[in-house]
C-alpha positions in Angstrom: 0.0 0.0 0.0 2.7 2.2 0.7 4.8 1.6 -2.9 1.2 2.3 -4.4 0.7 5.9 -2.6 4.6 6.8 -3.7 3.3 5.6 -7.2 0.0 7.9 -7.1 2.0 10.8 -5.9 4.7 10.5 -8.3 2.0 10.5 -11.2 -0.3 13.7 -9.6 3.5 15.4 -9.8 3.7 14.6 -13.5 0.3 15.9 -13.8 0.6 19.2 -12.6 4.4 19.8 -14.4 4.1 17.0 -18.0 7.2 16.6 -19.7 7.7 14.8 -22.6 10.3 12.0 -21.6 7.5 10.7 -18.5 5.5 9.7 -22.0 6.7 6.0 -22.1 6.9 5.3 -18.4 3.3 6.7 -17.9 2.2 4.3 -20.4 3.8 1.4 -18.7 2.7 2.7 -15.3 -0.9 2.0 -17.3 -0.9 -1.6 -16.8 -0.1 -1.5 -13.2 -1.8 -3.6 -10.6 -3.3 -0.7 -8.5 -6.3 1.1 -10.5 -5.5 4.5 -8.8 -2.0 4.6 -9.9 -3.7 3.9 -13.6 -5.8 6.5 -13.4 -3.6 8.8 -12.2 -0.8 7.9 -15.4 -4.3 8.2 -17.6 -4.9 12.1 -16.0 -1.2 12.6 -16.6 -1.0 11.4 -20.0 -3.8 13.9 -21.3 -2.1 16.8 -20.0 1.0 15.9 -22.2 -0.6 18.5 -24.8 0.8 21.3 -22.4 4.4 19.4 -22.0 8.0 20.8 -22.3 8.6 19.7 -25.7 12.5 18.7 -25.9 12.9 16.9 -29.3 9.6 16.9 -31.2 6.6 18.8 -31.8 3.6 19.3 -29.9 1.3 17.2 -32.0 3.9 14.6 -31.9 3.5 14.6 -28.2 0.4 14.3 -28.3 0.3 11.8 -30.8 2.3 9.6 -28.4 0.2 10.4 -25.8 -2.3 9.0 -27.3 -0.8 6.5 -28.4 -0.5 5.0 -24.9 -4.2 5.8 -24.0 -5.8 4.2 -26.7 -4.1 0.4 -25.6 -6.2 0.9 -22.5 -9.8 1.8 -23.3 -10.5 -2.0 -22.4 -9.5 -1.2 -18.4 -11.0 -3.9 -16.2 -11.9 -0.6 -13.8 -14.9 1.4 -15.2 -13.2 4.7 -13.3 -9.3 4.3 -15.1 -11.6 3.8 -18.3 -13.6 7.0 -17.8 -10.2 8.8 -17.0 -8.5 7.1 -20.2 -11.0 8.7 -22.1 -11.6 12.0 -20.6 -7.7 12.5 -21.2 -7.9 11.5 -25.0 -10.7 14.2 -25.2 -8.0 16.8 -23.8 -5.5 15.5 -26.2 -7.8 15.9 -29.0 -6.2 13.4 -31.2 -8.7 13.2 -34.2 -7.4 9.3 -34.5 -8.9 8.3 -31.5 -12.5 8.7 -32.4 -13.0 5.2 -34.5 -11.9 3.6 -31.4 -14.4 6.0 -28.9 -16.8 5.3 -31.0 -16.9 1.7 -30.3 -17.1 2.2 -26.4 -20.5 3.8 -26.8 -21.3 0.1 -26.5 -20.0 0.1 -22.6 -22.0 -1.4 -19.8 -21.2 1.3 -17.6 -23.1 4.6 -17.8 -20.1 7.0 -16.7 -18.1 5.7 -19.3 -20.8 6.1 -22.2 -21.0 9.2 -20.9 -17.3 10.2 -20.7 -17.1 8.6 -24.5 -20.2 11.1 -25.6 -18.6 14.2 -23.9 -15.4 13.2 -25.3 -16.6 12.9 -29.0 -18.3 16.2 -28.7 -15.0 18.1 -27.8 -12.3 16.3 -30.3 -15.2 17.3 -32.7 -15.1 15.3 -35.5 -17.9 14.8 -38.2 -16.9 11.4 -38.4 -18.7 11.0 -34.9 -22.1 12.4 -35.7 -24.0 9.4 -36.9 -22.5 7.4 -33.3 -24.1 10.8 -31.3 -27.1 10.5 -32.9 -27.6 6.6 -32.0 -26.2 8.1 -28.2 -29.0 10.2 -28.1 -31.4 7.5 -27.8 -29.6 5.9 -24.7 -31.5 4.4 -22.1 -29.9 7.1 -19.4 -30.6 10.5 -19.5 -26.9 11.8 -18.3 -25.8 9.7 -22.0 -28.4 11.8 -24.1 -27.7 15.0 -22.6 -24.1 14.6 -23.4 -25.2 13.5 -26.9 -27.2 16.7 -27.3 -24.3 18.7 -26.3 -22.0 17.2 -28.6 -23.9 16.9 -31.7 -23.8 20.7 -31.2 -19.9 21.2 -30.6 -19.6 18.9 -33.6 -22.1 21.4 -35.7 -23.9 19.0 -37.5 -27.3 20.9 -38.6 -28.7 17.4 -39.9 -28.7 16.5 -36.0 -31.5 19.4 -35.4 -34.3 17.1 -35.9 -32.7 14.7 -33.6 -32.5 17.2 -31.0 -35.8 18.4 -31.2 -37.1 15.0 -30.1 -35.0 15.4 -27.5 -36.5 18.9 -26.7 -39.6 16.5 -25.9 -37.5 14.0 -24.0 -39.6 12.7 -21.2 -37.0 11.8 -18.9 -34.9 14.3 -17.3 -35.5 17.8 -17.4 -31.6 18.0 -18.1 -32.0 16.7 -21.6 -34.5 19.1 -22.8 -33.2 21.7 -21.3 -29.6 20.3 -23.1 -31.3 19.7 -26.4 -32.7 23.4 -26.2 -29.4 24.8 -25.7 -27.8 22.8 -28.6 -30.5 23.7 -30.9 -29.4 27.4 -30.3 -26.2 27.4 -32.4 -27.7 24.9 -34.9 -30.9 27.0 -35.9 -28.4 30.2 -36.3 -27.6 28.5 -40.0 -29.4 27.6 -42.8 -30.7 24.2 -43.4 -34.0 22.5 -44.3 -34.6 21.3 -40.2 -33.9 25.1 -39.3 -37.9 25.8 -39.5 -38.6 23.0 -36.8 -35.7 23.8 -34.8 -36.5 27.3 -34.0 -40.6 26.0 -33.6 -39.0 23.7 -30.8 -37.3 26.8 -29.3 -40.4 28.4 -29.0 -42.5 25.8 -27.3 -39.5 25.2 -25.0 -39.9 29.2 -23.7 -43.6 28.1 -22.8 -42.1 25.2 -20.4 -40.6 27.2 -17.4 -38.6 24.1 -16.3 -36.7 24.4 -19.0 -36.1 28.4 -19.2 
């Protein structure tokens, strides 16, 4: 317990001050017995986009980064996945969405989330059509993440999707989600813009969303 501790402190100080050579050791550190030192070289490895470069670019960083996250988006511990994947969102590696895609398919409801919110900020178009099928999750938390990102990804065929979630009747977070998203969306031209801004409207008249 104790070598474990020295091993979680030792990766919250390459969190806080990255550097570029910690790259290959964090990703060892990623298969270690203890799931709290794994999260911790996850959290460490997505702040690598902010690292002292010494011999190669920043995008090669991150690249490598990356690199080493994407070997462990299968972590027995739902928690070091979540953290695996909220670090590739920070790293923003455009190659990493294929294989977030495929862990919208994940038992666990924190880490469908994390994968939604995680899509919606690399931002890639290439995600929309996996949002769209995240929008109809069982769990409100996963469809209000899906509204939210269909709209960082700017995907005005998504508006009629999102004004079915306007009329969700589960959570008052994904209306209220879906309402916001639909903002940015309806400011453009498209043939769902019409029905967007009429789902705006009747979403004023619903004070628990307003």
């Amino acid at each position: 317990e104790r070598e474990a501790r020295a091993r979680v402190a030792a990766v919250e100080v390459l969190t806080h001050d990255p550097v570029e050579s910690a790259i290959g050791p964090l990703g060892r550190v990623l298969a270690d017995a203890d799931p709290r030192v794994r999260r911790g070289a996850a959290a460490a490895l997505g702040e690598m986009g902010r690292a002292r470069a010494q011999t190669r670019t920043v995008d090669e960083v991150r690249a490598d980064a990356a690199a080493q996250l994407l070997g462990r988006l299968d972590d027995a511990d739902p928690a070091v996945r979540g953290a695996v994947i909220d670090s590739l969102a920070r790293l923003g590696d455009r190659r990493a969405v294929l294989p977030l895609v495929a862990k919208l398919q994940d038992t666990e409801v924190e880490v469908r989330t994390a994968v939604v919110r995680a899509l919606g900020v690399v931002g890639d178009p290439r995600a929309s059509g996996a949002v769209l099928i995240a929008a109809r999750d069982r769990e409100g938390a996963v469809r209000v993440q899906a509204a939210r990102a269909l709209s960082m990804i700017g995907d005005v065929g998504a508006i009629p999707t999102l004004v079915a979630l306007a009329e969700d009747s589960g959570p008052v977070e994904v209306r209220r989600a879906a309402l916001v998203a639909l903002g940015p969306l309806c400011a453009a031209e498209s043939p769902h813009r019409a029905a967007g801004i009429e789902a705006l409207v009747r979403g004023l008249a619903e004070p628990s969303t307003t």
